[in-house]
Kinemage of the C-alpha trace (Angstrom):
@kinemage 1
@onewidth
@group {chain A} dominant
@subgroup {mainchain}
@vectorlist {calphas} color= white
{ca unk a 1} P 69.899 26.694 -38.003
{ca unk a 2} L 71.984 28.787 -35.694
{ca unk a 3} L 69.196 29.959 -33.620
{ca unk a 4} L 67.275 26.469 -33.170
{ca unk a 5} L 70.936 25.067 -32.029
{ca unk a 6} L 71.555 28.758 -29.428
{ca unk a 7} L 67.917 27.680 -28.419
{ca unk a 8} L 68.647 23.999 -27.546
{ca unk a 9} L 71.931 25.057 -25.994
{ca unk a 10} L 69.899 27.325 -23.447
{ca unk a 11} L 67.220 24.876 -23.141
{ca unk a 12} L 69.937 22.321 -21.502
{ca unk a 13} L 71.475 25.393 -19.352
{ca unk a 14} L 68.266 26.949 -18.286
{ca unk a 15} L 66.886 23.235 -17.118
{ca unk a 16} L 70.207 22.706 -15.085
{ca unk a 17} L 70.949 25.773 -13.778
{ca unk a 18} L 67.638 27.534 -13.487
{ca unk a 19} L 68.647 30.233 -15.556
{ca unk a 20} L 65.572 31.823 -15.963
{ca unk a 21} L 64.651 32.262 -12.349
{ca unk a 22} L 68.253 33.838 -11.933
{ca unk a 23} L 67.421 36.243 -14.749
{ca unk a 24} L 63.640 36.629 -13.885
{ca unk a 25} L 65.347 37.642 -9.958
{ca unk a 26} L 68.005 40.317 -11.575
{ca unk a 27} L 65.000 42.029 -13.659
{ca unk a 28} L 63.737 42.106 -10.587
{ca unk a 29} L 66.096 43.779 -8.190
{ca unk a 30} L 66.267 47.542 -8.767
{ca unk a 31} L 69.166 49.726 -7.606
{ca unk a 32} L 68.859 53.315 -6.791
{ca unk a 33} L 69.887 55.911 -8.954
{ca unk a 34} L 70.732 59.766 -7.217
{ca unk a 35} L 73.566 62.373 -7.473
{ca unk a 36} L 76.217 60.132 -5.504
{ca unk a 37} L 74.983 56.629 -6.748
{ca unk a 38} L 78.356 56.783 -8.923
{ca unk a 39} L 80.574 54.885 -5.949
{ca unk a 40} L 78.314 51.641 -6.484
{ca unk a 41} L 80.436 50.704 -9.635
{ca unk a 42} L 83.412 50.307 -7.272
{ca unk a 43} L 82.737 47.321 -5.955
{ca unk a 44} L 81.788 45.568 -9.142
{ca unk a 45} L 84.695 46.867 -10.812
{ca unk a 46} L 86.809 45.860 -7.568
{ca unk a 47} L 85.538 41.876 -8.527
{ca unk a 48} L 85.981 42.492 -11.899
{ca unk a 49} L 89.831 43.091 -11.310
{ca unk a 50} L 89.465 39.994 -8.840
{ca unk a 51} L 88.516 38.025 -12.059
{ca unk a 52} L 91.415 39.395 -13.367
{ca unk a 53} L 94.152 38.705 -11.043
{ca unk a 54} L 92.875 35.276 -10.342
{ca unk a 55} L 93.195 34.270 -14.567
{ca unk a 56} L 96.048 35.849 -14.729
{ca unk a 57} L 98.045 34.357 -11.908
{ca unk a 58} L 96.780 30.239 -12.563
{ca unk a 59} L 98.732 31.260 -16.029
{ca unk a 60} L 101.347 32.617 -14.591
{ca unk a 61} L 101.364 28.936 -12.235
{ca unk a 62} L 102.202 27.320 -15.202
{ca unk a 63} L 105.933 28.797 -15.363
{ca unk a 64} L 106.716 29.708 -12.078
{ca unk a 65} L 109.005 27.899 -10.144
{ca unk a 66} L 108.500 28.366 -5.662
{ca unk a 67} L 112.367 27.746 -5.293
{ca unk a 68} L 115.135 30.103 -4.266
{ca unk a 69} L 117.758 28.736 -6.971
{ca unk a 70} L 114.822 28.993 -9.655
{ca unk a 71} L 112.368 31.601 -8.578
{ca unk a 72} L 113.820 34.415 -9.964
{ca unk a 73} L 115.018 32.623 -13.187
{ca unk a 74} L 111.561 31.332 -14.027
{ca unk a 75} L 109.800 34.852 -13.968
{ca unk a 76} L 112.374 36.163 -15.992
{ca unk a 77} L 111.526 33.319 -18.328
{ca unk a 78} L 108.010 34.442 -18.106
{ca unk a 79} L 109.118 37.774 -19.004
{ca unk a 80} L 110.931 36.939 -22.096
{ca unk a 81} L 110.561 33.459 -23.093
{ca unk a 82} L 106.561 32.887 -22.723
{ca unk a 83} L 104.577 34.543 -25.667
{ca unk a 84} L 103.024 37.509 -23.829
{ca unk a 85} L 104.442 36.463 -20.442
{ca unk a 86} L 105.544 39.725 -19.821
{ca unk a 87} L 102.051 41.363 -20.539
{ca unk a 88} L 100.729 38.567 -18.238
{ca unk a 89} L 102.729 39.001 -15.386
{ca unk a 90} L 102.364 42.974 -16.054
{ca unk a 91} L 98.822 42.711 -15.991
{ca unk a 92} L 98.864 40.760 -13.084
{ca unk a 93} L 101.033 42.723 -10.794
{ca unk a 94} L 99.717 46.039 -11.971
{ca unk a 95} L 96.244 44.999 -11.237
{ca unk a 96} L 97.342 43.864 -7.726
{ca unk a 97} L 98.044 47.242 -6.733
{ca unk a 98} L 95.249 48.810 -8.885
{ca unk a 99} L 92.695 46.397 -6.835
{ca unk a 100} L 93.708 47.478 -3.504
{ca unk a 101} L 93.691 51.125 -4.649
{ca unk a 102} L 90.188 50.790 -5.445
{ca unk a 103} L 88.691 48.589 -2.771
{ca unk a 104} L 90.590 51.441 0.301
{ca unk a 105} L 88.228 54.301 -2.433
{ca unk a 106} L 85.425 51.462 -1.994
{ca unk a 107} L 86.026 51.638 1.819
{ca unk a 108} L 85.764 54.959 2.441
{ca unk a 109} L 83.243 55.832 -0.141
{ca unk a 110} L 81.033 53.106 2.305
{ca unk a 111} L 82.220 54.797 5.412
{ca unk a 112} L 81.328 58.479 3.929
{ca unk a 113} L 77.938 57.354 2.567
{ca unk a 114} L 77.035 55.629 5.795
{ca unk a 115} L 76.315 52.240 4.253
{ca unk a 116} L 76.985 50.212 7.310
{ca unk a 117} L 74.191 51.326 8.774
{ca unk a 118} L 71.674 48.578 9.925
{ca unk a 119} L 71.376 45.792 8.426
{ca unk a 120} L 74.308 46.477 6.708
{ca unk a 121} L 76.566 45.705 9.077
{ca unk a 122} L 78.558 42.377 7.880
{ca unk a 123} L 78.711 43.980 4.276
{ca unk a 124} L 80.718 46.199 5.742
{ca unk a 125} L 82.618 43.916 8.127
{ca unk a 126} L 82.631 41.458 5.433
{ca unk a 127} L 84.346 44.238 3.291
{ca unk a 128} L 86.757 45.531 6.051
{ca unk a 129} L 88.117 41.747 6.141
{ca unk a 130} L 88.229 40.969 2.094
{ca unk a 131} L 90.943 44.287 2.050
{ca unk a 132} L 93.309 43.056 4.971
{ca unk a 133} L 93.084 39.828 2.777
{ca unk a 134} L 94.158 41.194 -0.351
{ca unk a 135} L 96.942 43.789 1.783
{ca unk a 136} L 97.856 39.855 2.721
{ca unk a 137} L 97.803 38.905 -1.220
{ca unk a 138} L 100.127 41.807 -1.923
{ca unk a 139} L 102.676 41.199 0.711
{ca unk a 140} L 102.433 36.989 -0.108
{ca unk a 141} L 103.011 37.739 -3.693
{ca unk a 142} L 105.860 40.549 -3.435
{ca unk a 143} L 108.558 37.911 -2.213
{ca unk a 144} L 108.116 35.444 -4.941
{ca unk a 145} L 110.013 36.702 -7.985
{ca unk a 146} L 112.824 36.376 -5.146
{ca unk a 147} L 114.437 39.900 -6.068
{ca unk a 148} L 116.307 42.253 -4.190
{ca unk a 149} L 113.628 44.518 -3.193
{ca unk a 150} L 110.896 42.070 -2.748
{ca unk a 151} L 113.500 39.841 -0.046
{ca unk a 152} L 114.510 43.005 1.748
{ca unk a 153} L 111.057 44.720 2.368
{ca unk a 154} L 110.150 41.044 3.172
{ca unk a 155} L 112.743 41.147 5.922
{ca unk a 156} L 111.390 44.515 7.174
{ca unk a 157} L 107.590 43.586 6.757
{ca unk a 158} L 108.565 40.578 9.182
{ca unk a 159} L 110.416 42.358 11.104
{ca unk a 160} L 107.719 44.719 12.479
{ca unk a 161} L 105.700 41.594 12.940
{ca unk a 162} L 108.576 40.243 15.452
{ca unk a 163} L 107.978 43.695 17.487
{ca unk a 164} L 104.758 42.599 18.548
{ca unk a 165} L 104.509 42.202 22.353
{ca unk a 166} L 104.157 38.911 23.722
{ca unk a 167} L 103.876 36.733 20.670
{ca unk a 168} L 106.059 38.559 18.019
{ca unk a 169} L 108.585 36.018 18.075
{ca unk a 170} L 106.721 33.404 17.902
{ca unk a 171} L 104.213 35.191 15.004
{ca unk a 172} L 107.750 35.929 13.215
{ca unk a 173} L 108.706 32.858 13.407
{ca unk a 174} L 105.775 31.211 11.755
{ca unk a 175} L 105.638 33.398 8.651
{ca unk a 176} L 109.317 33.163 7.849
{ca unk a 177} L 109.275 29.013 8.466
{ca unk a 178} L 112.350 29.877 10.837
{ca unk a 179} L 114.933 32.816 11.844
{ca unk a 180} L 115.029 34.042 8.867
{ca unk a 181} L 113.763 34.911 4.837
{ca unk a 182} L 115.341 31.857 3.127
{ca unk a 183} L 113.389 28.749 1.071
{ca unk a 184} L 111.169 27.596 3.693
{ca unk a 185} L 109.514 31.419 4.066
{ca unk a 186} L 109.729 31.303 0.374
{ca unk a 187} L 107.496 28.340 0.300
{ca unk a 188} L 104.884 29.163 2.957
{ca unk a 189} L 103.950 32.728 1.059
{ca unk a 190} L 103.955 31.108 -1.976
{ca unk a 191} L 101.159 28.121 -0.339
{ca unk a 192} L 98.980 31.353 1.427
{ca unk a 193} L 99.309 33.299 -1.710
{ca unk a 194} L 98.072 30.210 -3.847
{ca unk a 195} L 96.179 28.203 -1.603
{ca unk a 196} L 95.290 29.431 1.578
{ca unk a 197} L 94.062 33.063 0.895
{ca unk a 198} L 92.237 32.540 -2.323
{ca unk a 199} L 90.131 29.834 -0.536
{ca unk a 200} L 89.440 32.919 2.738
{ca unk a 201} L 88.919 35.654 0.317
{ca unk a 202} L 86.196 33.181 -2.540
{ca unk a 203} L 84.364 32.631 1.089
{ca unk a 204} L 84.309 35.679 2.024
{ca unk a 205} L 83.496 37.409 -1.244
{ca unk a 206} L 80.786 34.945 -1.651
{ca unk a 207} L 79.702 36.111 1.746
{ca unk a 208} L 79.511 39.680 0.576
{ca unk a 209} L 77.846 39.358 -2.824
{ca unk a 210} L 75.293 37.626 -1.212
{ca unk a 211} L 74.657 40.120 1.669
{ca unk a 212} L 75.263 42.935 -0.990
{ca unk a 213} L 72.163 41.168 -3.491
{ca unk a 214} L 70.144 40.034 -0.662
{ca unk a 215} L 69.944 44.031 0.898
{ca unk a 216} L 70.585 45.623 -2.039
{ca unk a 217} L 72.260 49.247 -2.243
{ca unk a 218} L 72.254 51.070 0.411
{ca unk a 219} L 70.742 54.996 0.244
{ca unk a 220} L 73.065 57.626 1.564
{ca unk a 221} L 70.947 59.173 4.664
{ca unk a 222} L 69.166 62.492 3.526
{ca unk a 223} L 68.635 61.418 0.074
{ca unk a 224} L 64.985 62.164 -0.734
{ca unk a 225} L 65.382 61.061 -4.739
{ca unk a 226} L 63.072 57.914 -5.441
{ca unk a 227} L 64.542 56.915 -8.772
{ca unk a 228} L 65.713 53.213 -9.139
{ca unk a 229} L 66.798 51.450 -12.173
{ca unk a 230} L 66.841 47.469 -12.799
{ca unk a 231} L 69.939 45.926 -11.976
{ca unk a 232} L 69.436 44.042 -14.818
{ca unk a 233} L 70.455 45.005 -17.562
{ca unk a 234} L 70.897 48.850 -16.690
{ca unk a 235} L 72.905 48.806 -13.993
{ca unk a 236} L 75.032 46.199 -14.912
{ca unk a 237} L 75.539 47.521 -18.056
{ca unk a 238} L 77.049 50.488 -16.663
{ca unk a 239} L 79.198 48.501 -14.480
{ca unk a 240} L 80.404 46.770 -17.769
{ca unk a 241} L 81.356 49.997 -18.889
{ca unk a 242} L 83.603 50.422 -15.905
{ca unk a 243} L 85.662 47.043 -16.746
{ca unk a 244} L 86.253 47.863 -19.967
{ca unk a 245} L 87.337 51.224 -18.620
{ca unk a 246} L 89.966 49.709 -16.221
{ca unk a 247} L 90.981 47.314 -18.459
{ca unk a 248} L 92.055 50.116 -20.686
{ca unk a 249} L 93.598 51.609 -18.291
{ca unk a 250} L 95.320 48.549 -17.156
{ca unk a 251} L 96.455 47.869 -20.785
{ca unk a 252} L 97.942 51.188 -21.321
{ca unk a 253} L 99.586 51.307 -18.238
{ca unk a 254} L 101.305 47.102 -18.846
{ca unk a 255} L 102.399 48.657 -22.439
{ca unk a 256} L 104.081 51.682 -21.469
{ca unk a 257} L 105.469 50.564 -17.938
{ca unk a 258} L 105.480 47.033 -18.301
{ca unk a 259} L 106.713 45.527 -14.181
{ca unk a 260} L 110.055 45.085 -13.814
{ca unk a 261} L 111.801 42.200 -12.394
{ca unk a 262} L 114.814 43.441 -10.534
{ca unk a 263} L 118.220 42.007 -9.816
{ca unk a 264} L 118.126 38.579 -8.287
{ca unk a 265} L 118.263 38.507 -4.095
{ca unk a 266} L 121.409 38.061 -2.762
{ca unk a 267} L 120.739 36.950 1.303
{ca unk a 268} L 124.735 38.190 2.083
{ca unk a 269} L 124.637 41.029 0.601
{ca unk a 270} L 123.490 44.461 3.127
{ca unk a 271} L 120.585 45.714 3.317
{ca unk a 272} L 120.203 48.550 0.047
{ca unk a 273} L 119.402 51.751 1.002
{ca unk a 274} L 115.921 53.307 0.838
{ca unk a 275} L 113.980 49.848 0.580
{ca unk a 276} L 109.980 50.456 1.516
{ca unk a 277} L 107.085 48.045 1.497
{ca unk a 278} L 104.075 48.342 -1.129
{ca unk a 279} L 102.595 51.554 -1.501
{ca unk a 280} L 99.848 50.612 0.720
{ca unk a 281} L 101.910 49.757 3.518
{ca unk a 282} L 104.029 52.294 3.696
{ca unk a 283} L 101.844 54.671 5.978
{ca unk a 284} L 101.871 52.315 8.411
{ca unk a 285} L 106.114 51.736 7.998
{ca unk a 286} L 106.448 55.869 8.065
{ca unk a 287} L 104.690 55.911 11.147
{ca unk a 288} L 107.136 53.545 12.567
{ca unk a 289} L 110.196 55.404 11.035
{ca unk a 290} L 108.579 58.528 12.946
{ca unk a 291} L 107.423 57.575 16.770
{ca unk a 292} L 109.944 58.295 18.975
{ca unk a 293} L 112.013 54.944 20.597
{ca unk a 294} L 110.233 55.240 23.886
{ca unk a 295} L 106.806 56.456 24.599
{ca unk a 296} L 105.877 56.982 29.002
{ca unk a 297} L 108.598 53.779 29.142
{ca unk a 298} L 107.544 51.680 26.548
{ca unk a 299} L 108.913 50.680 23.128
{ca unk a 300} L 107.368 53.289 20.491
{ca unk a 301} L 107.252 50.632 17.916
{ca unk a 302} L 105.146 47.904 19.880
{ca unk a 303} L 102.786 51.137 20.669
{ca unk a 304} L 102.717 51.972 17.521
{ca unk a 305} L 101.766 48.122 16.173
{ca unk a 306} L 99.239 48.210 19.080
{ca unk a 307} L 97.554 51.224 17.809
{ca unk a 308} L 97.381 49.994 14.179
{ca unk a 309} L 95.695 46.618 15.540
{ca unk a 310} L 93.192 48.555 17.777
{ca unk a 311} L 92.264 51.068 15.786
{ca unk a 312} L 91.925 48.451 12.972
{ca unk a 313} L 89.189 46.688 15.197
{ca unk a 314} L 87.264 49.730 15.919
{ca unk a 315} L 87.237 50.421 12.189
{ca unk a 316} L 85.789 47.322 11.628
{ca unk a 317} L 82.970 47.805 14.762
{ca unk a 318} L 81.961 51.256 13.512
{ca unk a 319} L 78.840 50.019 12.294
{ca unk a 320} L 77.736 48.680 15.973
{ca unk a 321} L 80.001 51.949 17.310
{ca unk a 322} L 78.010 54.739 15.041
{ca unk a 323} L 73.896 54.636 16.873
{ca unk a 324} L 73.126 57.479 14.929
{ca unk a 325} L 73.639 56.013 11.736
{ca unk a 326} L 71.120 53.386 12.426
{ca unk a 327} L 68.981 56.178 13.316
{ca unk a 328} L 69.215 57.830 10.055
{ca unk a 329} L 70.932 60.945 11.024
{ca unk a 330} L 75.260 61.692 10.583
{ca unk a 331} L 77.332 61.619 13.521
{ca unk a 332} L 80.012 64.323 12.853
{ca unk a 333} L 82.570 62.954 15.253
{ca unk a 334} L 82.446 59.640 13.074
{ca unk a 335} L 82.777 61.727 9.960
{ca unk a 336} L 85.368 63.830 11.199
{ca unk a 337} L 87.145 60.670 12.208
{ca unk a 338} L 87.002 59.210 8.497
{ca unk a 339} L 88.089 62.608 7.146
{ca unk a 340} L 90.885 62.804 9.537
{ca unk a 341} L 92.209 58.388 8.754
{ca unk a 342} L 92.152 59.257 4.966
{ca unk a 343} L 94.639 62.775 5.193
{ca unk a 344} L 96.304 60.550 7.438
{ca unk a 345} L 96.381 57.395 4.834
{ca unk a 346} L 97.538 60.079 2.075
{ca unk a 347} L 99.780 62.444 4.071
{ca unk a 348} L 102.042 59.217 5.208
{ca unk a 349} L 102.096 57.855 1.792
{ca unk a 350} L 103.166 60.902 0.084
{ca unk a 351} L 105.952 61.468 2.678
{ca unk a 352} L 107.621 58.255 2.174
{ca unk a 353} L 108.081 59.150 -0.933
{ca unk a 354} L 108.770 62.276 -1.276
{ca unk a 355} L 110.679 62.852 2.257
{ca unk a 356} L 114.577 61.901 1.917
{ca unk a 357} L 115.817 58.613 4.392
{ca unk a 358} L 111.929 57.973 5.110
């Protein structure tokens, strides 16, 4: 009886949704299998934790309050007067920060296997742009349990966007809704954090699942090993062993260091000492901390921004910048250069935290 009801049930998918011919397409598709195919789970288990943070943060819509008298009082409601709000909201900050720790590994994993190379080139750009989206996600989302931390780094975040030359004021202006972090900024980050950026980042991941399926994996150059495996269910078995991996992880990690929430901002009081952004800003905030005030007459700071933007663009080129990748053969002034951005990356992390008044 069971099986003649699980066999009507797929009948009425299958005939609207053409399940078979998606199934009959994944058996299909092979992926290949060699020594370093082990950094292709990344980027499943980088939408997996997508999944995640996007069902955990419509439940945590259904408490929160975007309000500077109520913001703050309505995730600590969350945190002790929802069953398992506390585990959601854990789940869902932890996550945040877990996601964008993966997806900079999925980046340079890309960069170091050479994966842009032709006709791989919008995967990758495609890519590049999904992680300034989600570094967008994390600053959105810091500000609105309205705590001291999160409206102080907000001030400083902003504040370094003010510095840019020519339209800083104007730029600062528009993220904070006027001079300064109060209920209308509150109320624009919480719109791009709901609204605005999930709509970007579902285009653009669509974008990039669909290049990714339609080329397939890419073959890191050199690699002579013929061996592919369907995607279907092999490989994404092994992906599913990933996710339940992270969510382990994530689990243990939400149990034993559930997130905090943090004494309520207080816009008169002075600015605490030692406040820094995300962890995954703060190489670019060291940096600033660290150029000297002038550089050959000009502001170090608004060279410094300039840098970060240029050198952000080229990143994003390097698949139209590195001809001998498309050639098949490694360019060891581009590899050098990826070796030398991720010691950077690390090094500047590491010293903001571990370098007094940084």
């Amino acid at each position: 009886m069971a099986t003649k009801i699980g066999q009507s049930i797929w009948k009425f998918l299958d005939e609207r949704f053409l399940l078979s011919g998606l199934i009959a397409f994944a058996r299909k598709k092979t992926v290949p299998e060699h020594r370093r195919s082990f950094w292709y789970f990344f980027g499943g288990i980088c939408l997996f934790l997508t999944g995640i943070q996007i069902a955990t943060g419509a439940m945590l819509l259904l408490y929160y309050t975007p309000h500077i008298d109520a913001a703050h009082e309505s995730v600590q409601f969350i945190m002790s007067g929802v069953k398992f709000g506390w585990l959601i909201r854990s789940v869902h900050s932890w996550t945040a920060n877990i996601l964008i720790g993966l997806l900079f590994i999925h980046m340079f994993s890309t960069f170091f296997l050479k994966a842009y190379r032709k006709p791989r080139e919008l995967t990758w750009v495609t890519g590049f742009l999904l992680l300034v989206l989600f570094m967008a996600f994390g600053f959105s989302g810091y500000l609105l349990p309205w705590n001291e931390l999160s409206y102080f780094a907000t001030r400083v975040g902003t504040d370094i966007a003010g510095s840019l030359p020519f339209i800083g004021d104007w730029l600062k202006s528009v993220i904070l809704g006027g001079p300064e972090v109060s209920q209308a900024t509150l109320s624009r980050f919480f719109w791009f954090h709901v609204a605005l950026l999930p709509v970007a980042a579902l285009m653009l991941i669509g974008i990039h699942i669909l290049l990714v399926q339609t080329l397939g994996m890419s073959k890191p150059i050199g690699e002579r090993s013929k061996k592919e495996i369907p995607f279907f269910p092999d490989f994404l078995y092994k992906d599913a062993l990933g996710w339940t991996l992270m969510l382990v992880l994530i689990g243990v990690v939400c149990v034993f260091l559930p997130w905090e929430i943090g004494p309520k901002a207080d816009p008169l009081a002075s600015t605490p000492l030692g406040i820094k952004p995300e962890w995954y800003f703060t190489f670019m905030f060291t940096t600033l901390k660290l150029v000297p005030a002038h550089i050959l007459s000009i502001e170090g700071e608004k060279l410094a921004i300039l840098a970060f933007m240029a050198g952000g663009l080229l990143w994003m080129f390097v698949p139209f910048l590195d001809k001998r990748a498309a050639r098949e053969t490694r360019s060891p002034v581009f590899g050098w250069i990826g070796v030398a951005l991720a010691l950077y990356i690390v090094i500047m992390t590491v010293l903001t935290y571990t370098v007094p008044n940084l």
